[in-house]
N, C-alpha and C positions, 0 to 999 in steps of 0.2 A: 846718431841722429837725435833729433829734438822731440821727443814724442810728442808733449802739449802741443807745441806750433803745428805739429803734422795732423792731433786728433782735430783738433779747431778748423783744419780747410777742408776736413772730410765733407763730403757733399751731404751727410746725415747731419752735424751737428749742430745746423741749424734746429732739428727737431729736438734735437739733445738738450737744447741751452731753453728752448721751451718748455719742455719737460721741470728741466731745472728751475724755470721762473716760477711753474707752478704749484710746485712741490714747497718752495721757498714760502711763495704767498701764503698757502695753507697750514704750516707752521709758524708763520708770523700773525695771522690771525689769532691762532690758540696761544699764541705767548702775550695779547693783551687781557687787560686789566677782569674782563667779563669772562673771563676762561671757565670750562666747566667745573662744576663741582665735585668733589671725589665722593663715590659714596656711602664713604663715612661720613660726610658732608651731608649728602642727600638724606640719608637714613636719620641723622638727628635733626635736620628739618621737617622731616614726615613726621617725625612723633610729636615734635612740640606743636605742630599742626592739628594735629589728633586731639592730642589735649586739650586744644583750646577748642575745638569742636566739643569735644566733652563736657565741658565745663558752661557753653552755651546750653548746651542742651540739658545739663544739671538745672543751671539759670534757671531759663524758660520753665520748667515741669515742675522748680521751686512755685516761680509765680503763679500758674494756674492754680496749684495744688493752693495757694495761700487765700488765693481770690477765690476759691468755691467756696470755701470753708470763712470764707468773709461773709460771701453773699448769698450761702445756705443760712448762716444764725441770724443774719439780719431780716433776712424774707420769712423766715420762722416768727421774729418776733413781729414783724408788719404783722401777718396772719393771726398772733395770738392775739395780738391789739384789735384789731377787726374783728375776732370772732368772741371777744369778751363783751367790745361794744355793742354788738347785738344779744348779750342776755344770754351765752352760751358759754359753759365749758368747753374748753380748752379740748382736753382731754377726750372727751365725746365727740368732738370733731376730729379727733383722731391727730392732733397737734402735744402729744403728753412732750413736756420738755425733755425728759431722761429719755423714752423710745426714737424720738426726733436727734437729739445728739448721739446718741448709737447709732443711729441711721447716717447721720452725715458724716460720720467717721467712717464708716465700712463704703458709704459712698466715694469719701476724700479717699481711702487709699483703693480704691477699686479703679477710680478715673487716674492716681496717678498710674498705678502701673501698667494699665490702658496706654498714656500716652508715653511713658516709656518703652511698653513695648514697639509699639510706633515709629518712635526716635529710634528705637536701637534695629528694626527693620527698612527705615528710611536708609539710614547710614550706611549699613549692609548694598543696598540695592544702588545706592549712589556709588559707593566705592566698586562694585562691580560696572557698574554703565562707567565710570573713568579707565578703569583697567581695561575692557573691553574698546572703549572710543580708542584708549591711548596705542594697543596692541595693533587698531585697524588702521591705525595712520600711518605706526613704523614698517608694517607690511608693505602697504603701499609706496609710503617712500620709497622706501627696498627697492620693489619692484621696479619704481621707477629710474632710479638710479641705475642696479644693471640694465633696463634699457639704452639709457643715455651712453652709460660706457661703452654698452657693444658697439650704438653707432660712432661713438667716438672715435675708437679704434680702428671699425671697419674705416672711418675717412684717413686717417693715419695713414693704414696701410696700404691705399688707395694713393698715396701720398707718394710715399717710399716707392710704389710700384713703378707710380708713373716716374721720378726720379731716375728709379735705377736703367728705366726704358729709355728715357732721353740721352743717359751718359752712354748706354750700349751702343745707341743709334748713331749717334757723334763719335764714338769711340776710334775709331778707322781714322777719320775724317781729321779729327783734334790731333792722333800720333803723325800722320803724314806732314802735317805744317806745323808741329813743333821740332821734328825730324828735321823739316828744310830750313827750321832757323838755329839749331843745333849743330850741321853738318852741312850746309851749304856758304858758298862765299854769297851774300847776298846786298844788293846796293841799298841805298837807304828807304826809294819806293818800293822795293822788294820786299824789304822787311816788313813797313808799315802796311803795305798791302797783307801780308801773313797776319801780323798783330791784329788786325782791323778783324780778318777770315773768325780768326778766335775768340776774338770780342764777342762778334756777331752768333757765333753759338754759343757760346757764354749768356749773352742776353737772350735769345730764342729758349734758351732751356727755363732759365731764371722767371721769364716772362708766363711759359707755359706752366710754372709749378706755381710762381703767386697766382696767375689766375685762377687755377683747382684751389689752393689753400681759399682763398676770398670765398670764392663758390660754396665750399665746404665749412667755412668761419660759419657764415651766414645760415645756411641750412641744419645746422646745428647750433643756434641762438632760435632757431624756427622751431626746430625738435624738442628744446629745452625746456621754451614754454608753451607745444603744445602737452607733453610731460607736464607739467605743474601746473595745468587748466586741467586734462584729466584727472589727475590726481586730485587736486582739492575737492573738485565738483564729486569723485566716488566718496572721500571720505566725507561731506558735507552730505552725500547721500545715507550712509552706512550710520553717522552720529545719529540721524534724524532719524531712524528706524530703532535707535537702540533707547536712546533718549522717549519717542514713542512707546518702546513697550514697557520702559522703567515708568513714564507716566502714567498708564493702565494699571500696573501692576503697584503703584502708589496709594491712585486713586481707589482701587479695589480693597484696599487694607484701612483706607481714612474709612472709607463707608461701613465696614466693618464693625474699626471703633466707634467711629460716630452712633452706630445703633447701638451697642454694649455700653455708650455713655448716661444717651439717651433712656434705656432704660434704668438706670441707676436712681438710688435715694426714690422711689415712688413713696408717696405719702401715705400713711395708713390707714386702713380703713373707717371713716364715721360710724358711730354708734347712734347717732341722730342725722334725721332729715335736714339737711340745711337751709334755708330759704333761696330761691332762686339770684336775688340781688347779691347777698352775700356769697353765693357761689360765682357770681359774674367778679365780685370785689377781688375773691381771691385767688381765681386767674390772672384778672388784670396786677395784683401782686406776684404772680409768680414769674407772666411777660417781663413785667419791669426788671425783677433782680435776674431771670435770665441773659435779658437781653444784657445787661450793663455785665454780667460774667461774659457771655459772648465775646463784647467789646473787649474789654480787656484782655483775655483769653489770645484774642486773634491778635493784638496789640505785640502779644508776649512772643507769639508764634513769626509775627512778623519782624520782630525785632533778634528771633533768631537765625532766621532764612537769608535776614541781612548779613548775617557773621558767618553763616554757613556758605553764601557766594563768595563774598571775599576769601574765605577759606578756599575752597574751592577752584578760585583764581590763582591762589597762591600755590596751591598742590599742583597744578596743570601747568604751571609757569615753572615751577622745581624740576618735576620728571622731565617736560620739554628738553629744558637744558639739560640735565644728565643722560639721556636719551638721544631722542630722535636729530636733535642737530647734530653733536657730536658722532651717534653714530655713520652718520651719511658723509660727515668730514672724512672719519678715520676709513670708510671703505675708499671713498676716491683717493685718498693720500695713500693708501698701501696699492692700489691700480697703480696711480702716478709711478710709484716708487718700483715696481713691479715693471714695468715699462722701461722706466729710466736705467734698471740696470739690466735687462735684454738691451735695449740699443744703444750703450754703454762697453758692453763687452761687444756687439759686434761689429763696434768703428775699433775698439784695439784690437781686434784678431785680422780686424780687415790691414790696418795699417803695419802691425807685426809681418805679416804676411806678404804682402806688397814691398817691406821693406826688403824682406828675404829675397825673394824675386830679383828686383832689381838691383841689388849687391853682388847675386849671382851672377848677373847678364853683363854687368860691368866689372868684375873679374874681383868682388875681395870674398873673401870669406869667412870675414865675424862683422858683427853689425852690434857694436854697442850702446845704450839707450842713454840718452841724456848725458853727456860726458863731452870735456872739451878736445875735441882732433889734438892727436899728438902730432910732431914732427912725420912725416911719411902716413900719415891718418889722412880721411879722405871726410868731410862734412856732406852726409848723403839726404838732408832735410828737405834741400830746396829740388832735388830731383823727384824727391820722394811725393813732395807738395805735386809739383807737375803731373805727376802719373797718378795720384790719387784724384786729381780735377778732371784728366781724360778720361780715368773709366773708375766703372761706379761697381765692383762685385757686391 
């Protein structure tokens, strides 16, 4: 006998050769040009990622550090000009230039490693809120995925079920009128009448399993994305609570440094009264060169947080791909594949089997597979095809 010809008209392989288109698709999507990354791949794009976060943040805490230590000796010397022109040392007003540059040094490196520290606890707490968002997504995918499959399957074998019911039901019915055109002398309305009988269940069966498959198409393209509307809406819930308390726990470390900055470099005590004008002068000297460190300061801070999104985007876009797509590929493609050879093996044990049978029943007693009939050989394919169409084990 012909096994391919015979596996092909089994009443399953239709589901077989689906199976097969899908398994196909999802391998041919991973063999284009955007395939995932290996991660040896990944792993030397995280670090070079790293580094160049690093290296922003070196930046930025170069430029503060240069611009305090700008705008502390310049606001020094405003103040010493101002308190000369009113008839006053320097020194007495608690502006001595040697106490004042020791001051602004112990200052400068007191506010860098302030905001170093900062940076290197930002960093910390953002790469946990990623690890943590990324972990909460693939869960969920997860979950979502065995969902989908279970109902997948359950319509499958809802499928099969009904299949195997319709061939049962007909079963009697399909042997009786291919019996009468096998072994009866019949006229030629006769027969057309039988062929017509067979059609008509032929199509009655055909009719009632595309209608369940449509039915079942449909309500799982329903399920799919009501799946991927839950899912997004949990994880867009779960980011914004993690994202939330990384922002709390940000802001609670700026306010921190901010007061630890704040009190930094205080100016030393006068040894004289100062005139009240003069005291107003060199406030408003000390608003100005704060404010213009501010400025800049925040310029510096902003110009990092810009290199630290795009970073950012770029880390989330790498792990994505090494992650969470690929892995929800590779579990459907091993289901697929998982499937495809259970109902693989159980159309050739159905057809091995059927073959035995009915070689029996028609009197030989070897049945060999794919080979051309000898001399006194008997071609058992096309019997075989018939009584595989009639009933469905």
């Amino acid at each position: 006998m012909r096994v391919d010809d015979a596996i092909k008209r089994d009443p399953l392989y239709p589901q077989l050769d689906q199976l097969n288109n899908a398994i196909a698709a999802i391998n041919f999507e991973a063999s284009l040009p955007h395939a995932p990354l290996t991660p040896a791949q990944i792993a030397a794009q995280t670090k070079d990622l790293n580094t160049q976060l690093q290296a922003a943040q070196t930046r930025a805490n170069a430029i503060i550090a240069a611009k305090q230590q700008e705008y502390t000796q310049q606001e020094h010397d405003a103040e010493v000009t101002a308190v000369k022109a009113a008839g006053i040392d320097p020194a007495a007003a608690g502006l001595g230039q040697v106490m004042n540059a020791t001051s602004a040094r112990q200052a400068q490196a007191a506010a860098v490693a302030a905001q170093q520290g900062y940076a290197e606890y930002q960093r910390g707490i953002i790469a946990q809120d990623n690890a943590a968002m990324q972990s909460v997504a693939q869960q969920l995918s997860r979950a979502a995925d065995d969902k989908y499959r279970a109902r997948a399957e359950q319509y499958q074998q809802n499928e099969s079920d009904l299949s195997l019911k319709l061939a049962q039901e007909d079963s009697s019915q399909r042997m009786a009128l291919r019996t009468q055109l096998s072994t009866l002398a019949l006229s030629v309305d006769q027969r057309k009448s039988v062929n017509d009988q067979l059609a008509a269940l032929d199509k009655k069966e055909t009719d009632q399993l595309s209608s369940l498959r449509n039915a079942d198409a449909q309500a799982l393209a329903a399920y799919r994305k009501q799946l991927a509307d839950q899912t997004s809406a949990q994880i867009r819930s779960q980011q914004s609570a993690i994202q939330a308390q990384t922002g709390a726990k940000l802001a609670e470390r700026r306010n921190a440094v901010g007061a630890q900055l704040r009190g930094l470099g205080s100016a030393p005590v006068p040894t004289v009264s100062l005139p009240p004008d003069l005291r107003r002068q060199l406030g408003q000297i000390h608003q100005e060169y704060a404010a213009k460190f501010q400025a800049d300061a925040q310029q510096a801070v902003e110009e990092y947080q810009a290199t630290k999104s795009d970073l950012d985007a770029q880390f989330a876009a790498l792990h994505g791909q090494g992650t969470t797509a690929t892995g929800a590929a590779a579990v459907q493609l091993r289901a697929l594949q998982k499937r495809q050879a259970q109902l693989q093996a159980q159309i050739q044990d159905q057809v091995q089997r059927e073959a035995v049978r009915l070689a029996k029943q028609m009197g030989f007693s070897l049945v060999l597979d794919d080979v051309q009939a000898a001399n006194g050989g008997y071609d058992l394919t096309n019997d075989l095809i018939h009584d595989l169409e009639s009933q469905h084990e």
